[in-house]
C-alpha positions in Angstrom: 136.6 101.7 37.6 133.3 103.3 38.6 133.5 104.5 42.2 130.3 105.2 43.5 129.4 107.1 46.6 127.5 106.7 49.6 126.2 109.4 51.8 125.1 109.3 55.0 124.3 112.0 57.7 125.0 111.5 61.4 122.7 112.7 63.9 125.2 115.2 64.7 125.0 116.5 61.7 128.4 115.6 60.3 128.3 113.6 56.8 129.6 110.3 56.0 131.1 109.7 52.6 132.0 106.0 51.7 133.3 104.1 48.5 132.3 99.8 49.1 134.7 99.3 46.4 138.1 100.1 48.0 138.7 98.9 51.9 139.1 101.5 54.3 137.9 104.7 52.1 135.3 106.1 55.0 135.7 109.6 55.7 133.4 112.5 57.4 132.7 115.9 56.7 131.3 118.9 57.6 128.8 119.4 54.9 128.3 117.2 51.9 130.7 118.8 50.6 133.7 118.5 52.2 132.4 114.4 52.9 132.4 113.7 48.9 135.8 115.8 48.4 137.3 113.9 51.2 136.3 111.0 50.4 137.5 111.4 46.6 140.8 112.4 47.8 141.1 109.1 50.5 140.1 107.2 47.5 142.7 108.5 44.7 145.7 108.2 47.4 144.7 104.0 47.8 144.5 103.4 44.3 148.0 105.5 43.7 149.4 103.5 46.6 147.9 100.1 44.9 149.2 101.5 41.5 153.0 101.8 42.9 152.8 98.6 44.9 151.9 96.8 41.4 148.2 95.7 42.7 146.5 97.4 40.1 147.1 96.8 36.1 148.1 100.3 35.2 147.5 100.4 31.8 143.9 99.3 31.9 142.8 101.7 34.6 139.9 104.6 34.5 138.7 105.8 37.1 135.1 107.9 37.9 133.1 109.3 40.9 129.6 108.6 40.9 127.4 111.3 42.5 124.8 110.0 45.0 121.6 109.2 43.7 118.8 111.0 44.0 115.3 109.4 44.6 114.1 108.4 40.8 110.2 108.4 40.4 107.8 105.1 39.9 108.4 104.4 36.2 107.2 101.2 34.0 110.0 98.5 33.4 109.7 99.6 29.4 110.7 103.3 30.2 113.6 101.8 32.9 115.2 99.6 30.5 114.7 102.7 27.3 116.5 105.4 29.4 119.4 102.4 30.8 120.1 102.2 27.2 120.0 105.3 26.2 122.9 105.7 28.5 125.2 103.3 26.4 124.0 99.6 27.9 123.1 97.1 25.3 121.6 93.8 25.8 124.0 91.1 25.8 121.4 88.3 25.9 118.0 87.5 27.1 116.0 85.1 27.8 112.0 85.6 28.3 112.5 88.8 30.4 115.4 88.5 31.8 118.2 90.9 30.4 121.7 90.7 30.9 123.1 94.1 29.8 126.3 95.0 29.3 128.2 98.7 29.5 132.4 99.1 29.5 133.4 100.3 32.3 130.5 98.1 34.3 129.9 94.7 35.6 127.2 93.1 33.6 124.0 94.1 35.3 120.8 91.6 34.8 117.0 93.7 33.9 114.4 91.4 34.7 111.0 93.6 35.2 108.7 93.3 32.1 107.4 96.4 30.0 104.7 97.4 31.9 105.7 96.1 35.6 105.6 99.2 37.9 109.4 99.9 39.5 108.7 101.8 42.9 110.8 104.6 43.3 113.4 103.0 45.7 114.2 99.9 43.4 114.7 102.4 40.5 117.1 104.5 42.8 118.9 101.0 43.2 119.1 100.7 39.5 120.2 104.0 39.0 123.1 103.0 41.5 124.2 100.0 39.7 123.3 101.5 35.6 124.3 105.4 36.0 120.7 106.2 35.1 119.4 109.4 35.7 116.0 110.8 35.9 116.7 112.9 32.4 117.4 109.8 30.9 113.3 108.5 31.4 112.3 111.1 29.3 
């Protein structure tokens, strides 16, 4: 179970720390911080409590934290799809460009940019999100 999470900053300055995957796990802190520990910590007490209420199949779960992304640079859909793999994806079929990769651990995610389309920065922040790709892994 891959638990990304979200970060947010108020105009007050306070953080929001959120995980779309499990209801409810919304939580603010003072810095960064305290938002992502909190956050972590809101999130491990639902799963235990979905673990001892029999919600979740306990002998096929693994759980991680994903850090927020940071902004990934402009990079060509050949470099993108090099570094995804790099990272443990393979494809698990394709059709013209259109690849469906797979990873354990992650829903099957769908690459569908050619080798030398552009990806702006924020749609490879977005894949980052959904892969685990990280700009060391584009070089």
């Amino acid at each position: 179970m891959n638990l990304p999470i979200e970060l947010e900053q108020e105009e007050d300055g306070r953080w929001i720390a959120e995980i779309d995957e499990l209801d409810g796990v919304l939580v603010y802190g003072d810095t960064k911080e305290d938002a992502i520990r909190n956050v972590k910590t809101l999130a491990l007490r639902v799963i235990a409590d979905r673990l001892e209420n029999g919600e979740v199949c306990r002998n096929r779960l693994r759980v991680w934290f994903s850090k927020p992304h940071e902004q990934l640079e402009i990079c060509e859909g050949k470099t993108c799809v090099s570094g995804i793999r790099r990272i443990g994806w393979r494809v698990k079929r394709q059709k013209g460009s259109h690849k469906t990769l797979e990873r354990e651990g992650y829903p099957d995610y769908v690459f569908s940019f050619h080798d030398g389309d552009e990806i702006g920065s924020k749609l490879m922040t977005r894949i980052a999100k959904k892969t685990g790709l990280k700009p060391e892994n584009l070089k």
